[in-house]
N, C-alpha and C positions, 0 to 999 in steps of 0.2 A: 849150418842151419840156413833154408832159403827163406829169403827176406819178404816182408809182404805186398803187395803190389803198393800200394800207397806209397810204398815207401820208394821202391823199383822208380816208381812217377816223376820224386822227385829228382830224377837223373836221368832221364829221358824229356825231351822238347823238340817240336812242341809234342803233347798230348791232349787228347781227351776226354771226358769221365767213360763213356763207351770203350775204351782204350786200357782202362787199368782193371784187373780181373783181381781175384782174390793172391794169388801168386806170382804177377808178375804185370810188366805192361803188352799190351798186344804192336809191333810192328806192322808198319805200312808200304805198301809198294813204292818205290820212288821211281827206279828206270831199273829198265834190262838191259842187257849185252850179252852181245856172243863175243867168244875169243876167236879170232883169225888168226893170229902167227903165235907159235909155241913160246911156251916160256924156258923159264930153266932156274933149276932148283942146285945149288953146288956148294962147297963146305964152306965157301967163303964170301958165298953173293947169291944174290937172287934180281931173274928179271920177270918181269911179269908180261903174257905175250899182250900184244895191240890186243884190242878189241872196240866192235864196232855197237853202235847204240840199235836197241831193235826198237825202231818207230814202231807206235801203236798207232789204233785207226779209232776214227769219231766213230762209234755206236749208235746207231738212229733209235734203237730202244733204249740206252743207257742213258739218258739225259744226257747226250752230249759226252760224255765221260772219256778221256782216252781209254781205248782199251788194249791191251796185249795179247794177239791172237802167235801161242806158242806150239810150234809141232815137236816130236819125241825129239829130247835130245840135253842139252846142260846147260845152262845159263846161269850169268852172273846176275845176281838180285841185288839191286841197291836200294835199303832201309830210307826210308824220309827225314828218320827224326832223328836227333844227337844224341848221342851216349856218350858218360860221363861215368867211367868203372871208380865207387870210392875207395879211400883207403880203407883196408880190414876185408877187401871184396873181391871177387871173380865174379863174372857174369858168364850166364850161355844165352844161346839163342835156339829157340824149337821150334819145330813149325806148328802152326796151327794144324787140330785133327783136319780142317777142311781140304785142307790143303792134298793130304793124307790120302783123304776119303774120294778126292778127282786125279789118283793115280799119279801124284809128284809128291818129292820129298827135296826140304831146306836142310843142306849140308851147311857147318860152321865151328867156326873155333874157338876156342876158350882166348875170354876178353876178359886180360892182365887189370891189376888195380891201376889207377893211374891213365887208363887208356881213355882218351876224349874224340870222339869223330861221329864221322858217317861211312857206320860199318857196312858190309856186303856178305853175302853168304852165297851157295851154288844152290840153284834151283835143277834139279833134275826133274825132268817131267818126262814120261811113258806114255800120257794117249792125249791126244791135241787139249791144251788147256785155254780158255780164255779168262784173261787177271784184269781186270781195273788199274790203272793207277790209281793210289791213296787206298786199296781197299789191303785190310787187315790180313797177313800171312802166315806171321812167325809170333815166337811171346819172347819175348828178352826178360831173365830170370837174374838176382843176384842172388849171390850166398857167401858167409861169411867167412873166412879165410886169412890165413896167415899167409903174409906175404916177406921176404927182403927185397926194398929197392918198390920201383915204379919200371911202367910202362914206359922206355923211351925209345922205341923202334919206330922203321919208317912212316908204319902208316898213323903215327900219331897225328892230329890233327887233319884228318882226312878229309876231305870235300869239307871244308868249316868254311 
């Protein structure tokens, strides 16, 4: 059973009341990245390639806003706010339909009970996007689930 945004809210920080929908809490842009050097996925280890931050540019219409002017291609999207998976829980991350609807899509993976950070998802974008930082993306959902054990892998306490 997926849990109701009110409740999503309280394991997410910071938020706010614009932020928590009936079903879940809405995610916010933090920063971008492109990957530069390859990673590598093997039975016993994992590296993850460099990557470099993609500056955004002041918007003379956006108040000021940074904005992220993105051409076709994949990027790393980094969440703003903490996530804290309870026990009894998995969480997912979706993107927003807007998201959708200007031709990209938020790739992401199932966040274990026990998982506390500042997670990241793959933006894939198809026809030049421009994002705001802080502006609303993705919705981060929990639902209730049996678990053994907790989260204790690398990326626990991530950007905290």
């Amino acid at each position: 059973m997926f849990r109701s945004g009110a409740f999503v809210a309280e394991h997410v920080s910071p938020t706010d009341d614009d932020q928590v929908q009936p079903n879940g809490v809405d995610l916010t842009l933090g920063a971008v990245y492109e990957q530069v050097a390859p990673g590598y996925l093997g039975r016993s280890g994992k590296t993850v390639g460099e990557r470099r931050p993609v500056e955004p540019v002041e918007e003379e219409d956006a108040a000021d806003v940074p904005t992220y002017r993105l051409d076709p291609g994949g990027y790393v999207a980094e969440y703003a706010e903490r996530i804290r998976i309870p026990e009894g829980h998995v969480g997912f991350v979706l993107p927003r339909s807007s998201l959708m609807r200007n031709s990209s899509m938020l790739h992401t993976a199932v966040w274990d009970a026990g998982y506390e950070g500042r997670g990241e998802g793959l933006l894939e974008v198809h026809h030049e996007l421009a994002v705001e930082r802080g502006a609303r993306f993705a919705q981060f959902v929990l639902a209730a689930a049996d678990h053994e054990g907790t989260y204790e892998g690398d990326y626990q306490g991530e950007r905290l």
